[in-house]
Wavefront OBJ file of the C-alpha trace (Angstrom):
o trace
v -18.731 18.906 20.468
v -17.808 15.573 21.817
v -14.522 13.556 20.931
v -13.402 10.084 21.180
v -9.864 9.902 23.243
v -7.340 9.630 20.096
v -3.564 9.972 19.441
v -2.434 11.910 16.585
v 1.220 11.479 15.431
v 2.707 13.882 13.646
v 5.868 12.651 11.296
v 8.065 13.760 8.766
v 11.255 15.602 8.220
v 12.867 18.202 10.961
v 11.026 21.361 9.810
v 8.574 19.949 8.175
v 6.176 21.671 9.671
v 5.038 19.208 12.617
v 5.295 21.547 15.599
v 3.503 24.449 13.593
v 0.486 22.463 12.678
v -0.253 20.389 15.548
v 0.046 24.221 16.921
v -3.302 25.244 14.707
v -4.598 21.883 15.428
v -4.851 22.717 19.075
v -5.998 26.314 18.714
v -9.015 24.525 16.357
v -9.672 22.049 18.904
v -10.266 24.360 22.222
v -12.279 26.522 19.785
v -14.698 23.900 19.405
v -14.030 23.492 23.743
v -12.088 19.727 23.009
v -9.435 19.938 25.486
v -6.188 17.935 24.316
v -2.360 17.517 25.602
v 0.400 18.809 22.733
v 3.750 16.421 23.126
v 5.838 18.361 21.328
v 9.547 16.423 20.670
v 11.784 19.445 21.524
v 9.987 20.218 24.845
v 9.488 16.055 26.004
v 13.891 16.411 24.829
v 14.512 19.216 27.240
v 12.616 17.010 29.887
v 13.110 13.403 29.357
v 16.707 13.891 27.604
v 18.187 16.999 28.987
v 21.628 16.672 27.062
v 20.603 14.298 23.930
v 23.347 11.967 22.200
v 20.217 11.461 19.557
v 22.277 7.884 19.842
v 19.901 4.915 18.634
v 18.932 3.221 22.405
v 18.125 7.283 23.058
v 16.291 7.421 20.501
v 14.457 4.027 21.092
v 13.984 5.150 24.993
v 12.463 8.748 23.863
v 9.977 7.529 21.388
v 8.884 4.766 23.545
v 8.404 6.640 26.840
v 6.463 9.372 24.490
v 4.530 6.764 22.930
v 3.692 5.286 26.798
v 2.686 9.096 27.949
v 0.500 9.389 25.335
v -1.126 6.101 26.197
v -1.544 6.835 29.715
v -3.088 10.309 29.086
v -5.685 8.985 26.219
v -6.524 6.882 29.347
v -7.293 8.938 31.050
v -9.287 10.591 28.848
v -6.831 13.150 27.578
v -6.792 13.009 23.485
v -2.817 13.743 22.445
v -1.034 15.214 19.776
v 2.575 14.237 19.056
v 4.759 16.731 17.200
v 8.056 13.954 16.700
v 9.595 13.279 13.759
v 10.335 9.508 15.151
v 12.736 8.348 11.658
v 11.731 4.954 11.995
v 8.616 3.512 11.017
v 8.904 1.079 14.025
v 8.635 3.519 16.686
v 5.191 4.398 15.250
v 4.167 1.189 14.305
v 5.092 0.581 18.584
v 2.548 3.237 19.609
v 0.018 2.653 17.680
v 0.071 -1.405 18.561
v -0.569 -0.518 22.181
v -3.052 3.043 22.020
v -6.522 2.867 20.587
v -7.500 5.279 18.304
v -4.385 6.065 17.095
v -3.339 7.879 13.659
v -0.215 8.776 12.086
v 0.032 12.044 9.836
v 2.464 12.536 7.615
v 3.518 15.687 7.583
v 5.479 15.769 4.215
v 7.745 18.236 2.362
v 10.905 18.274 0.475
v 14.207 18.500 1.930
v 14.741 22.069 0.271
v 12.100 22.939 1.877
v 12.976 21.459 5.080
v 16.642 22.703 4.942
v 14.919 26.456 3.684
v 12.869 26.641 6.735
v 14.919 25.118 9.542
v 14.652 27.659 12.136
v 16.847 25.790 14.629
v 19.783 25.325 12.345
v 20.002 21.796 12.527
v 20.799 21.324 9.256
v 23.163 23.893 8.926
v 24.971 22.096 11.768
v 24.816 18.796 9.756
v 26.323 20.149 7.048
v 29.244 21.782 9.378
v 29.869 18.322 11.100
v 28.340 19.577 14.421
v 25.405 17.033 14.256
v 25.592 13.534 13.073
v 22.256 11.635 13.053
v 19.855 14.311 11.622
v 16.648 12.147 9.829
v 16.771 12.763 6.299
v 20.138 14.048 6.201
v 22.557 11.625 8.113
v 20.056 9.024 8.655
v 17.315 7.385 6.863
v 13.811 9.112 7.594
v 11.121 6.092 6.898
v 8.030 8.210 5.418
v 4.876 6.552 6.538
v 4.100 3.346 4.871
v 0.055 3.840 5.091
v -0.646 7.158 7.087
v -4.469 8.117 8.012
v -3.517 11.465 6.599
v -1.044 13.195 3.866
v -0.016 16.774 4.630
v 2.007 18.222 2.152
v 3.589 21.313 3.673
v 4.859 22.706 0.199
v 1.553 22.799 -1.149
v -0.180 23.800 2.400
v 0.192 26.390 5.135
v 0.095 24.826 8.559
v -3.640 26.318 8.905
v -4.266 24.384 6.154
v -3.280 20.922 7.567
v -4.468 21.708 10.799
v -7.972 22.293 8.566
v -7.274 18.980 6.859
v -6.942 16.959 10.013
v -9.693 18.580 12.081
v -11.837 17.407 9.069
v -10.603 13.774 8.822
v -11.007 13.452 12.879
v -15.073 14.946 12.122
v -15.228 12.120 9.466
v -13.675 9.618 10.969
v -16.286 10.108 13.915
v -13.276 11.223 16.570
v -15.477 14.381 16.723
v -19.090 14.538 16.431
v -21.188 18.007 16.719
v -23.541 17.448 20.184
l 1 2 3 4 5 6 7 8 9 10 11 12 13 14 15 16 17 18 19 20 21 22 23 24 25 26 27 28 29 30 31 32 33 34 35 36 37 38 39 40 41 42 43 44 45 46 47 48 49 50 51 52 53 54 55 56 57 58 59 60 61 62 63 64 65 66 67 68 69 70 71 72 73 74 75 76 77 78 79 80 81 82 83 84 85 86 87 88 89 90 91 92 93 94 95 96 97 98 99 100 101 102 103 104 105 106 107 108 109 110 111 112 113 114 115 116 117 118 119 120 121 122 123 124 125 126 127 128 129 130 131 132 133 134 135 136 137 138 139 140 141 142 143 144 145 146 147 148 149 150 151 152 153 154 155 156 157 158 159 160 161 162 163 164 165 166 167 168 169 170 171 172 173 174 175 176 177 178
């Protein structure tokens, strides 16, 4: 198979479901031998902010230096994946206004179903005053206003969107069969 470079930006809600699909995504991709660069938010974090304030101008910083990595590795022929929940339409609206070939997902689910599955306890820490900015919670998440794709992670397993996006990126012409 050959691809096009792309960017693929994963949104929605902390535990969503983001990380976990753009995990299958992956796996599909270097089954079909398309080699591609994961940016996962909570492993950029532990590099780019080591102790995060998850303060607005870090927040601005993060998503735009993420945004800019991506950029530089789609140049270099590199296609990316972003995992980030990035709250603010803006910050996607950013990346996609300077990287070709750029599509925002929507990885969507309730907030039960956030707060149910939230493996890193951030909500739980919300709730107990330890965290104060959590999207969807605390602050506003902004849900995509017009998203190349809708994945709606209480109706589908994360094999399931990864499925649903692999097949958008074939009919879309991102991948084409050699």
């Amino acid at each position: 198979m050959t691809t096009k470079n792309f960017v693929l930006w994963l949104t929605g809600l902390p535990a969503s479901g983001k990380t976990s699909i753009a995990k299958e995504l992956v796996q599909i991709l270097k089954q079909k031998n398309i080699h591609c660069q994961l940016l996962d938010s909570d492993e950029m974090r532990q590099r780019l902010t080591p102790n995060p304030t998850y303060s607005e101008a870090e927040r601005e910083q993060f998503y735009r230096t993420l945004a800019y990595i991506a950029e530089l590795l789609t140049g270099n022929g590199v296609p990316v994946i972003i995992a980030a929940t990035g709250h603010k339409q803006h910050y996607r609206d950013a990346a996609r206004e300077h990287i070709a070939n750029f599509a925002e997902i929507y990885v969507k689910c309730s907030l039960a179903t956030a707060m149910a599955r939230d493996t890193k306890g951030i909500y739980q820490m919300a709730q107990e005053g330890k965290a104060t900015a959590v999207p969807g919670l605390q602050v506003p998440y902004e849900a995509p206003t017009s998203p190349e794709i809708i994945v709606d992670t209480d109706a589908h397993t994360a094999a399931e969107g990864a499925h649903i996006i692999f097949n958008h990126l074939t009919q879309q012409g991102m991948i084409k069969p050699q």
